[in-house]
N, C-alpha and C positions, 0 to 999 in steps of 0.2 A: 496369472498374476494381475492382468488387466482389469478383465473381469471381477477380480478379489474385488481389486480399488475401487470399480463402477460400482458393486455392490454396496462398498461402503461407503461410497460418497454422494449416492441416488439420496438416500434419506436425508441427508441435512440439504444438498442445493433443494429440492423438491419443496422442503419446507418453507425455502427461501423465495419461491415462485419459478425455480428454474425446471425446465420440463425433461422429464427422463430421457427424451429425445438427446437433446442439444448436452447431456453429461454424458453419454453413451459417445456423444461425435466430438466430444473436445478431449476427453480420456485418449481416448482410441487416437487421434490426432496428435497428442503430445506423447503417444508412448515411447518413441525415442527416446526423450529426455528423460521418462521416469525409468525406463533399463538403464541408462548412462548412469543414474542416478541410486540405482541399485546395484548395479556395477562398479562403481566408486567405494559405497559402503561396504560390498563383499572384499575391495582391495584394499579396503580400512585395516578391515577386521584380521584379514589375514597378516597385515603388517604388525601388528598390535600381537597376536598371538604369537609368530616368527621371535617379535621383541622379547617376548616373557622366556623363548628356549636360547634365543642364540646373542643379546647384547648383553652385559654387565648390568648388573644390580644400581649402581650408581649413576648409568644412564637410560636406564629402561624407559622411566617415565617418560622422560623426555622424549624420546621416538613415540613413545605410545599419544603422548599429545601432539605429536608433529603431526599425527597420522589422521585423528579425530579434525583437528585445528584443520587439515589440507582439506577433508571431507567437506566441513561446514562451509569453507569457501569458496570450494568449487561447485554446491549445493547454491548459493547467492550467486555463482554468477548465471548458474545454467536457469535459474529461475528468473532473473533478470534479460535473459537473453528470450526465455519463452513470453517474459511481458511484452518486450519492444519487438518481439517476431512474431508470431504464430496467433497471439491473446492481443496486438496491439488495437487494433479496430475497437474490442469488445473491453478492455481497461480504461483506452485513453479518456474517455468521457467521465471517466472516473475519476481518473489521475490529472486531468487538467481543467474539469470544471467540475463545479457545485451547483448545477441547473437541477432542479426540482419541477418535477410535474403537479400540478394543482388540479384541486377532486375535479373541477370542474372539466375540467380535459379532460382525465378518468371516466367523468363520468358521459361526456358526449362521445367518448372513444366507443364502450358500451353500449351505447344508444344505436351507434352505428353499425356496429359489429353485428348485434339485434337484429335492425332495420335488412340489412345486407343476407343476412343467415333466412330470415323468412321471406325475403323476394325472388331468392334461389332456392328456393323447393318447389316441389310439382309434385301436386296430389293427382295419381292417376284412378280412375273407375277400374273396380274389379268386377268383370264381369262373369266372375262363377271360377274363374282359371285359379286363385288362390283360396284357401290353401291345397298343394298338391293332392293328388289321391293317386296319379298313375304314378310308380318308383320306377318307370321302367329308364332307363339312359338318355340323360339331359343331356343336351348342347349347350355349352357354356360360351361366350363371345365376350372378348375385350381384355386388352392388356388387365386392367384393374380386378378380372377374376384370379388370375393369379399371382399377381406382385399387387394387390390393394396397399393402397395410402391410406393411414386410417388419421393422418393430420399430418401436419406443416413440420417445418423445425425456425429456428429462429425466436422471430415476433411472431409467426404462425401458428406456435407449436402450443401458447398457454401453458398453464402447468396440468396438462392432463397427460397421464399413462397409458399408452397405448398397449404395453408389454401384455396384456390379458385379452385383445381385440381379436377376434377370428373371423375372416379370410371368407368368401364366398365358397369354394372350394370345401374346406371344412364344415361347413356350416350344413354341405347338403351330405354330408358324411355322418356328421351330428346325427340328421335326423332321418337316416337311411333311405337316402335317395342317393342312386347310384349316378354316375356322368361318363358319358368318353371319355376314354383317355385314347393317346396316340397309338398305342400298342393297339384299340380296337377297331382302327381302321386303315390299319397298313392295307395298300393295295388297293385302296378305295379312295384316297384324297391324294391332293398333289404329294410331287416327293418332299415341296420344299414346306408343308406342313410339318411333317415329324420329325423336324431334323432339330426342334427346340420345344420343350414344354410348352409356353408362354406363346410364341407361334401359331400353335397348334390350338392352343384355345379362341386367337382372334381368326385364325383360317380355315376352323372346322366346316364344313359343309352341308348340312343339317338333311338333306335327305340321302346320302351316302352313305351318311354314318349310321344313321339309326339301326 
């Protein structure tokens, strides 16, 4: 059911600037209140149906709109309650001022984001090692080969989709280049390498394993 929601509510924030990220982690974050709130509707519904078998013709209605009417209001307050709790940080600015950013800030924000993104890169010399030609089993090192960030969330996150990004790991799978895994070197690296995927890839040992 979550999922369903994410699905269909990626495409409109997305268009709005929000990044698939940050609907992914506020959906998932307010799912309580969208079950309570599905939860209510299903006790609607079942009152309302109840009403058509077992109250009188001349007050049916009336229960059937007590039922709806209770919904809607307890739909306003549970929504009100995720404004000023959960969503308050990221509404209030909304709900309590009319501050506007100008291109100009826009557009020095950019400049800087720019300036920043090309003084953190590093061109290394290839000196003959790329592209592979041996497939025989890489040693892979660093948290980041296998739980990789492929961006930020927040004001980090831009409105870029990372949902399609693949993974150092996959990447040498892609192109059939095999790697350690921990299962290849039981008996050969510490115990307290294999006792975690992700471990095992920043504490593999590169001449034990081969």
């Amino acid at each position: 059911m979550i999922q369903l929601l994410i699905d269909l509510l990626t495409p409109i924030f997305t268009s709005m600037g929000v990044s698939t990220t940050d609907v992914q982690t506020y959906v998932n974050m307010l799912s309580g209140y969208i079950y309570t709130i599905i939860g209510l509707l299903a006790v609607a519904i079942i009152v309302m149906v109840a009403a058509h078998f077992l109250i009188k013709k001349g007050t049916r209605h009336v229960v059937c709109w007590s039922a709806g009417l209770a919904w809607v209001l307890a739909v306003a307050i549970i929504v009100n309650i995720m404004c000023f709790g959960p969503l308050y940080n990221n509404l209030s600015p909304i709900m309590n001022t009319r501050a506007q950013v100008s291109e100009e800030s826009i557009a020095n924000s950019k400049a800087v984001i720019k300036e920043v993104g090309e003084e953190g890169m590093v061109l290394l010399e290839n000196n003959g090692v790329l592209p592979l030609t041996d497939t025989a089993n890489l040693n892979v090192f660093g948290w980041a080969s296998t739980n990789p960030i492929f961006g930020g969330t927040g004001s980090g996150s831009g409105s870029s989709d990372n949902s399609a990004s693949v993974g150092i790991l996959q990447s040498l799978t892609d192109a059939g280049i095999s790697y350690s895994r921990k299962e290849d070197c039981r008996g050969t690296c510490s115990k307290n390498v294999i006792k975690d995927e992700r471990w095992f890839s920043m504490q593999l040992q590169p001449k034990s394993c081969l």
